[in-house]
C-alpha positions, -999 to +999 in steps of 0.1 A: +298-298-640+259-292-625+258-278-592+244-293-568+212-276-554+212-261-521+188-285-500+171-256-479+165-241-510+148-274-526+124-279-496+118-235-494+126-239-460+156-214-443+185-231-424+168-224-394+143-245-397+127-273-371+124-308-380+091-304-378+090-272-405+113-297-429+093-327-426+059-304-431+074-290-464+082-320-473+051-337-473+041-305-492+058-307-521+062-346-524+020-344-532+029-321-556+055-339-572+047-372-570+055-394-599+023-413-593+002-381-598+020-365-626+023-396-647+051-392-677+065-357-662+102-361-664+104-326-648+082-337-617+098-369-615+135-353-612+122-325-591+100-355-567+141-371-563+153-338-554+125-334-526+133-368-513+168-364-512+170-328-492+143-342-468+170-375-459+197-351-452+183-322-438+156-344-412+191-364-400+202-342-370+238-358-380+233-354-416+224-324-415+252-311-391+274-324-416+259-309-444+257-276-428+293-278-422+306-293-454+277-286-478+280-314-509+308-330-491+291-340-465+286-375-476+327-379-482+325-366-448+301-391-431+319-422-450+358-407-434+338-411-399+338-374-392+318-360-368+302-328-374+329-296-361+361-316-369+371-292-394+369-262-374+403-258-359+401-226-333+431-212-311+424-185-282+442-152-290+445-126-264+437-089-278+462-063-277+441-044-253+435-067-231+400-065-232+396-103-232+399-130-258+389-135-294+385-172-316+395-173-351+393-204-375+429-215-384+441-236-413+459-270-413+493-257-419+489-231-390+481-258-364+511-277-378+536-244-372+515-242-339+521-278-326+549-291-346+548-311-377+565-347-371+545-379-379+508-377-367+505-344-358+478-323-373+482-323-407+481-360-407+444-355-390+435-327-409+448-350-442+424-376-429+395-354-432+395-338-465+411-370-484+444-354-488+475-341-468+483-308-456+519-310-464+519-330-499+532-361-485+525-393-503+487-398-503+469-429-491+447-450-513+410-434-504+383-466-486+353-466-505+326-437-498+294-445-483+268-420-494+227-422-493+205-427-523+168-419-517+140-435-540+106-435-545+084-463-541+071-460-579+111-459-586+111-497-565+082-512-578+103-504-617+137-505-610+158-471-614+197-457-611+213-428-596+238-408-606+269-399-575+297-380-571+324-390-558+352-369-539+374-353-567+345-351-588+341-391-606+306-396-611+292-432-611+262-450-618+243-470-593+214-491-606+190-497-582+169-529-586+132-538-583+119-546-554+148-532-531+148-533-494+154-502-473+189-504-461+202-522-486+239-514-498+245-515-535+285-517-546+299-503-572+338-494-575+346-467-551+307-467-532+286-480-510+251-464-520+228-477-490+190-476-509+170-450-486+130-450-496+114-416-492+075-419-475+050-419-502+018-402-500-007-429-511+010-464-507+022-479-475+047-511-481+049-543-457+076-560-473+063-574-505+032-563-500+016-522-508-015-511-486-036-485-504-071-466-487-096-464-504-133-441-506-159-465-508-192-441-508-220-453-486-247-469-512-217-491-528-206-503-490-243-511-480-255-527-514-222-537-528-205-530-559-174-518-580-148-494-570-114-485-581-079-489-563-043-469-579-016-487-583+017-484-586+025-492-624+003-464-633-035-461-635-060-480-614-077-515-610-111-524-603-127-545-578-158-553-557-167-548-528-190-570-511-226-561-493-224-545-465-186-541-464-173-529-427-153-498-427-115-509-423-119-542-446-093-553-465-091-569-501-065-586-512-055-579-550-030-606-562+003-597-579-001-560-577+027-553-549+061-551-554+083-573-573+110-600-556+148-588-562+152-625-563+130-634-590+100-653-570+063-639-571+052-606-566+037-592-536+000-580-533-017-550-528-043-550-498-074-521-505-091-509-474-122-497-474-131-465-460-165-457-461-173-427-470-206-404-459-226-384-493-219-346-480-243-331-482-267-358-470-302-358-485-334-362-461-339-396-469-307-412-457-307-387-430-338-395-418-333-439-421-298-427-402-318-414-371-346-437-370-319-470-362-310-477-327-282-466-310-254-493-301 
């Protein structure tokens, strides 16, 4: 069975780290990995999933406690409703020289020898936790596990599946379809996989609809003309640009957003143009530039 990579590790980033420090690698890493730039790299693709999945957990303050404390688990550990230090178990001991006290983690069966070990006591907690019982009683038929999937937005424009493992090491297949919605919870037997949607570096979505910059250079916004806008299928599309186009306009491409899960039309992709100065800037445009009044 594959190990599952160490998320610090993934982002490069030790387990100290701020929010801030994860979410800057991050960002990092997903412009280096993104599907959309490295168009038919399998290895960039799976790497881009790993990225997106380390940044969910790890920029979670609960997540992350939980992973922390129950590394690959900690999904099996979110869906039991454990909150993050439940499984550390500590009883006060007095030194034999009396020179104060000292803490020391203890197992289930010692907290049951501590406290007793009728119905409900701590092995019955402790049982509850980790999906079995301290004592080999007769286990209870586990609820379904609620873990996170993360996915690209080139993965929701196509469709895609993802691969969990469940407690005791069952793997399942989720299939993830076009067009999901953040939040939404995909079944299969044993999961609930709730459809997270990692931030992507060029595309912004609005529901159906994809919002994209882009560089229009100077002489095309004054005069008008043809520029070209990415999209998410792969490769670009062209389209004009009218005279005199206003830095911040929007043009609306038809059909090129995302698809409906439902089966009605696809969204659209809105292009906005942002003009762009020629650097360096020769003497004629500079000098027509400072010889027009001032607003």
């Amino acid at each position: 069975m594959a190990k599952t990579k160490d998320y610090y590790e993934v982002l490069g980033v030790p387990r100290t780290a701020t929010e801030k420090e994860i979410t800057s690698a991050f960002r990092k890493l997903a412009r280096k990995h993104h599907p959309d730039l490295n168009a038919g790299d399998k290895q960039a693709e799976a790497r881009f999933k790993e990225i997106a999945q380390a940044h969910d957990v790890l920029s979670h303050a609960k997540k992350r406690s939980l992973y922390d404390e129950f590394g690959a688990d900690w999904a099996a550990a979110q869906a039991g409703g454990v909150q993050p230090g439940a499984s550390r178990g500590r009883v006060r001991q007095q030194q034999p020289s009396g020179g104060g006290a000292q803490y020391r983690t203890v197992s289930a069966e010692e907290m049951e020898d501590l406290f007793g070990n009728s119905g409900g006591g701590f092995g019955d907690i402790f049982g509850s936790i980790f999906g079995g019982n301290a004592r080999g009683r007769a286990s209870v038929e586990p609820a379904d596990v609620e873990a996170p999937i993360t996915v690209s937005l080139a993965e929701v424009y196509r469709g895609t599946s993802r691969t969990v493992e469940l407690p005791g090491g069952r793997r399942v297949e989720v299939k993830v379809p076009a067009g999901v919605k953040e939040g939404t919870v995909l079944r299969v037997p044993g999961l609930r996989a709730r459809v997270q949607i990692a931030p992507d570096p060029v595309f912004t979505r609005d529901g159906k609809d994809l919002r994209v910059v882009v560089p229009v250079p100077l002489h095309v916004a004054f005069r008008g003309g043809e520029v070209a806008a990415p999209t998410l299928k792969g490769g670009q599309v062209q389209f004009k640009v009218q005279p005199e186009a206003q830095n911040g306009t929007k043009i609306r491409l038809r059909g090129l957003g995302l698809p409906d899960p439902k089966g009605g039309p696809s969204g659209d992709l809105y292009a906005e143009v942002k003009v762009v100065l020629p650097v360096p800037m020769d003497e004629r445009t500079r000098k027509w530039a400072e010889e027009q009044p001032l607003p």
